[in-house]
C-alpha positions in Angstrom: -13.7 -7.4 11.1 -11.2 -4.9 11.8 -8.4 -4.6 8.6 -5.4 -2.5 8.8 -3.4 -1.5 5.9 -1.2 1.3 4.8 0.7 3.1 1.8 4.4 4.5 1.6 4.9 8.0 1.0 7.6 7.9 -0.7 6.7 8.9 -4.2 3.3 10.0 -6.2 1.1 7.2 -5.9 -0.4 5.5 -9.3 -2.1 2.7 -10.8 -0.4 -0.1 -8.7 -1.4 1.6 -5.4 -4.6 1.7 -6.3 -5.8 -1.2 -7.8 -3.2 -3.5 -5.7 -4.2 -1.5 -2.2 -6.2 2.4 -2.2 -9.3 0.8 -4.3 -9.5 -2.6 -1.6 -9.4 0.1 1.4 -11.9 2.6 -0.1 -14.5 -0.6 -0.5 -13.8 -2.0 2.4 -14.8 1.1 4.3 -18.4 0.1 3.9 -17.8 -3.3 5.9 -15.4 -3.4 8.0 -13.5 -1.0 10.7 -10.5 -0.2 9.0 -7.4 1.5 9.7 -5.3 3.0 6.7 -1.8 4.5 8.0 0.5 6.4 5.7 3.6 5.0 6.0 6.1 8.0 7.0 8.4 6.1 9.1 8.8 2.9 6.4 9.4 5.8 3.5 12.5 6.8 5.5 14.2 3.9 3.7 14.2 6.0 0.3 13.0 9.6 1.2 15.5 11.4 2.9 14.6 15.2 2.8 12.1 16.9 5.5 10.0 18.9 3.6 9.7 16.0 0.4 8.2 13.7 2.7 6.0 15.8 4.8 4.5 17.3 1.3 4.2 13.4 0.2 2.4 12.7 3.3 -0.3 15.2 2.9 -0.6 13.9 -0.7 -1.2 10.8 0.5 -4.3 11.8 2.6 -5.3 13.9 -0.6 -5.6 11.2 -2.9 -7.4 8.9 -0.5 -10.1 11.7 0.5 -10.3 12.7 -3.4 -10.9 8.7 -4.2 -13.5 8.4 -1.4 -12.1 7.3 2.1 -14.7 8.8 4.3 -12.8 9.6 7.7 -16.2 9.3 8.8 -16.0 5.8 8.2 -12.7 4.6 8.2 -9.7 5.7 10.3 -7.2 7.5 8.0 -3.6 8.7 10.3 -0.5 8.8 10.0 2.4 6.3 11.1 4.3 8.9 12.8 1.3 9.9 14.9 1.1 6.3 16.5 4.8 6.4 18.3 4.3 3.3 20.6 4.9 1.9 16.9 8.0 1.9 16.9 8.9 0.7 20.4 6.3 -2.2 19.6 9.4 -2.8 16.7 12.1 -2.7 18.9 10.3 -5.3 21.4 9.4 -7.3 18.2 13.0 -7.2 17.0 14.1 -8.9 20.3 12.1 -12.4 19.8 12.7 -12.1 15.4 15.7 -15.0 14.3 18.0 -12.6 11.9 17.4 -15.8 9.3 13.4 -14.9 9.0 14.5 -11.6 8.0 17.2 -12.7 5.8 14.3 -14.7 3.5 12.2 -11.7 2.9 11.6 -11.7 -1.0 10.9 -8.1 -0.9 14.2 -7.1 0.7 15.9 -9.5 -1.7 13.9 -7.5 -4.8 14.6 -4.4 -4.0 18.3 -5.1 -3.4 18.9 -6.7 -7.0 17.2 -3.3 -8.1 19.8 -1.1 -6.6 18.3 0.2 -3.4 20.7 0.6 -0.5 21.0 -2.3 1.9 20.4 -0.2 4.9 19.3 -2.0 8.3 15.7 0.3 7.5 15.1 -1.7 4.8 16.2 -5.0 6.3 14.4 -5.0 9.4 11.6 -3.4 7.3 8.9 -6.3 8.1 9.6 -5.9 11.7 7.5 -2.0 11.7 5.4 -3.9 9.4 4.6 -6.9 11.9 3.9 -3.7 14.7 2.3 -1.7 12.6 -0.3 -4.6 11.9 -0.2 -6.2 15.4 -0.6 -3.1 17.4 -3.9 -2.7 16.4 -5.1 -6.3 16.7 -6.0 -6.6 13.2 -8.0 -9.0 12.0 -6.9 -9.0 8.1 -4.7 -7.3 5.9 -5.3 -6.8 2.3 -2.5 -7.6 0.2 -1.6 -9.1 -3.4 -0.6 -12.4 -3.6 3.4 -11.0 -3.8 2.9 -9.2 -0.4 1.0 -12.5 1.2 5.2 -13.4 3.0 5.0 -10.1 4.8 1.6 -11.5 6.5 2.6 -14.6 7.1 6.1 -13.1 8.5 3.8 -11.0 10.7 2.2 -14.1 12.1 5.5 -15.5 13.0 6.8 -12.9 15.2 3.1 -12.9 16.6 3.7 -16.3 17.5 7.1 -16.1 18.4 6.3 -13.2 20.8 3.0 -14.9 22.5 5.4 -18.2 22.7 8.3 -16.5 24.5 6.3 -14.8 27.3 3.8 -17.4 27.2 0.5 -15.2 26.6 -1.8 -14.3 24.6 -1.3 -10.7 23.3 -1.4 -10.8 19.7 -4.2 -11.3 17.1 -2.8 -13.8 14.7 -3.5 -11.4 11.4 -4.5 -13.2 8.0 -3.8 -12.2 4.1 -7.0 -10.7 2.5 -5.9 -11.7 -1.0 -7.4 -9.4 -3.5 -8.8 -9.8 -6.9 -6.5 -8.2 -8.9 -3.3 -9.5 -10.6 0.4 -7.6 -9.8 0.0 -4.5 -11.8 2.5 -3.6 -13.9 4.2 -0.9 -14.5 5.4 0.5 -18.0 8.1 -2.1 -18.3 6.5 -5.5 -17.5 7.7 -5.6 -14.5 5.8 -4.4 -11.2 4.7 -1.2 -10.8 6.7 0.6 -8.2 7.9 3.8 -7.0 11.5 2.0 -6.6 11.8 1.3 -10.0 11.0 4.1 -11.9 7.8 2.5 -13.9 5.1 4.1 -12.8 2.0 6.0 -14.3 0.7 8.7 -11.7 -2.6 8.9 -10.7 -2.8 12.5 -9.9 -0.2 13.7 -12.6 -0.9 15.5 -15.3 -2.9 14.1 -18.2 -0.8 14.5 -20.8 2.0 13.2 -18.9 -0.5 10.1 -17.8 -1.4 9.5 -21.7 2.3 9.8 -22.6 3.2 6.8 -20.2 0.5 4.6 -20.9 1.5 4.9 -24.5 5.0 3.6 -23.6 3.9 0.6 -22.1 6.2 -2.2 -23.8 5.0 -4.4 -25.8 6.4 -7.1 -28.0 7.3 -6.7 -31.8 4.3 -9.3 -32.6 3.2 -8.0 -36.2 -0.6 -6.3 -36.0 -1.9 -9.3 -38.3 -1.1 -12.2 -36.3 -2.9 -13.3 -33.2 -1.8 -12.0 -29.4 -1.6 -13.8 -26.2 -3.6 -11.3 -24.2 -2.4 -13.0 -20.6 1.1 -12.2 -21.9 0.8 -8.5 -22.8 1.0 -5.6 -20.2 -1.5 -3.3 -22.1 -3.9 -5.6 -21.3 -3.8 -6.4 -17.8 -4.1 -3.0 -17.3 -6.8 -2.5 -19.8 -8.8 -5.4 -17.7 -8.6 -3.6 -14.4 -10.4 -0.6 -15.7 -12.8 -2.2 -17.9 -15.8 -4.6 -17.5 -16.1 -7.9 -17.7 -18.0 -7.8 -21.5 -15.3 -5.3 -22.8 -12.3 -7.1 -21.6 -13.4 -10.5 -23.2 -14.2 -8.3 -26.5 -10.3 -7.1 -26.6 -8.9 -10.9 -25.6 -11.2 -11.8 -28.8 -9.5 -8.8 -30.4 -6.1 -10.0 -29.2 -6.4 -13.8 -30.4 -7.8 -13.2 -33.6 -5.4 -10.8 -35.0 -5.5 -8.2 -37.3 -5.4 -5.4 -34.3 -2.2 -3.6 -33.0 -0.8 -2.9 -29.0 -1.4 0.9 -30.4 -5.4 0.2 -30.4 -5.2 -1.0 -26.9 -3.6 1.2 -25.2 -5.6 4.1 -26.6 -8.5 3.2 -25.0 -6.7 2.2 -21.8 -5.8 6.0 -21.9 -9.6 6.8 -22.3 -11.0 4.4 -18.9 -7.9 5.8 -17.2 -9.5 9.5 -18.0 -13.4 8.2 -16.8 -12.3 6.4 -14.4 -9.7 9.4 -12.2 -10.9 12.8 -13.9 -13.4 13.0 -11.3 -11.2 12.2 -8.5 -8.7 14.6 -9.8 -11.7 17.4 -9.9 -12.5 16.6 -5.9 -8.4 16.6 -5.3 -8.1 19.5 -6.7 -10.6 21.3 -4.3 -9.5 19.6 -1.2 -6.2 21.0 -2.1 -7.3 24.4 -1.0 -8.7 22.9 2.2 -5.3 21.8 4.0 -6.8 22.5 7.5 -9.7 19.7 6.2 -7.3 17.5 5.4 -4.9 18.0 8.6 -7.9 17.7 11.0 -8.9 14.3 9.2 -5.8 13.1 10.0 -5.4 14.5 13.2 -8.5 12.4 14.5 -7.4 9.4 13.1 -4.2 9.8 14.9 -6.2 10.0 17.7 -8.0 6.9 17.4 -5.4 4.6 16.7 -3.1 6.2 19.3 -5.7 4.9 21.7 -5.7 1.7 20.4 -1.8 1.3 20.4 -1.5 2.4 23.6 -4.2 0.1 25.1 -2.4 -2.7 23.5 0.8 -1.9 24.6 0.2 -1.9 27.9 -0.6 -5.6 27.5 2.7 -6.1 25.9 4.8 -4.4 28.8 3.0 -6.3 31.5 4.1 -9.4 29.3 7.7 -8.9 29.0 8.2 -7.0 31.9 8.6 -3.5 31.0 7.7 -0.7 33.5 7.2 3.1 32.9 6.8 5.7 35.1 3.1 6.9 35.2 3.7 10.2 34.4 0.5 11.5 32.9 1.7 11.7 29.8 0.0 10.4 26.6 1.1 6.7 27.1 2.5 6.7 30.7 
């Protein structure tokens, strides 16, 4: 099964990358061919400075090699390395109803929280739907919030392979994941956008200090806790085992046990669980040209791909380029 997915960089990544995308990816790598892009072009919707969002690319690549992406194994690039992406969105754009677009949840989301309403971020799912169809994927793993921007993807498959009246595209499907939405240090979702975030990379006292904010409710430490209500410990139960995160919903129903408790030892799985990734980041750090030439292949690989692809997709709808020898002509 071939599965494509990718990550913004637009901003440090933390916990909600990883357990809602990075952590899928990195186990996945063992099954399945998979592509993982870093998203350059979609990060152009909130990062607006050249050397901000070149350095955020690289760190992207860091903290997937530090976490254990084997470029061996799975192809690791960068969006901007795969340009027939973005003419693939163009072509896409042409066959996409503006009302498909004008039901995205996400666009609506991020709106309400203040972003700018640029056309970027409104004809954001259309580079999604390329990004994912350009590569014939098979599957795309998402969390059950991100399962419209699949299904959205399949449309303008479908509305694409309807108009010309062929069969280019793969009709992708969700790969739902285990894990619940994680959220950030306010309830809500954790997200770069909305400033909620605990690093993964960051420092650790900086990491502790943020998990500590986590908000709670004013629930007095005697009475009994609805653990499926509380933000501490959804987190808590991503990083522990089944046997310990029954123990705390115990802990949590019986009473007598504060939110302080909780998210103490939330800071001390977060510790075992990324100290040794931040060890291996660390030393990659000092290997750039490692890092660049792992990317650099990748790019290579999908670019292939892309390109075979859309020469199936010019034949369809009619598009001829000059054979000029160049990559893609």
């Amino acid at each position: 099964m071939r599965i494509l997915s990718g990550v913004q960089s637009s901003g440090k990544l933390h916990l909600g990358n990883y357990f809602g995308a990075m952590k899928q990816h990195i186990d996945a790598q063992e099954e399945h061919e998979c592509f993982i892009f870093i998203a350059n072009f979609h990060a152009l919707t909130t990062v607006q400075d050249a050397k901000r969002l070149a350095a955020l690319t690289h760190d992207v690549a860091l903290d997937y090699l530090a976490l254990g992406l084997d470029p061996n194994k799975a192809c690791l690039f960068r969006q901007s390395d795969v340009p027939e992406v973005t003419e693939l969105a163009w072509i896409l754009s042409t066959v996409t109803g503006k009302g498909l677009l004008e039901r995205s949840v996400s666009y609506k989301d991020k709106i309400s929280k203040g972003l700018t309403p640029s056309m970027g971020l409104f004809t954001y799912p259309i580079l999604q739907a390329a990004d994912i169809l350009i590569y014939r994927s098979d599957a795309v793993p998402v969390g059950k919030d991100q399962e419209q921007h699949i299904e959205m993807t399949a449309d303008m498959a479908g509305y694409f392979n309807n108009t010309y009246n062929c069969e280019v595209f793969v009709i992708p499907k969700a790969k739902l994941n285990d894990a619940a939405v994680v959220p950030g240090t306010d309830g809500e979702k954790m997200s770069k956008s909305y400033g909620n975030t605990i690093d993964l990379f960051g420092d650790p006292t900086a990491a502790k200090k943020r998990i500590m904010s986590v908000k709670t409710d004013s629930t007095p430490v005697d009475e009994p806790k609805d653990p499926e209500k509380c933000s501490v410990f959804a987190l808590l139960r991503l990083f522990a085992d089944a046997d310990e995160t029954n123990d705390w919903a115990d802990r949590y129903r019986k009473g007598g046990m504060g939110y302080g408790e909780a998210k103490k030892r939330l800071v001390e799985l977060f510790e075992t669980t990324i100290e040794p990734a931040r060890e291996r980041r660390a030393k990659l750090a000092d290997q750039p040209d490692r890092v660049e030439a792992a990317l650099a292949a990748g790019g290579r690989r999908a670019r292939e791909l892309a390109q075979l692809v859309m020469r199936d997709v010019r034949q369809a709808c009619g598009i001829v380029v000059a054979r000029t020898g160049l990559p893609g002509g």
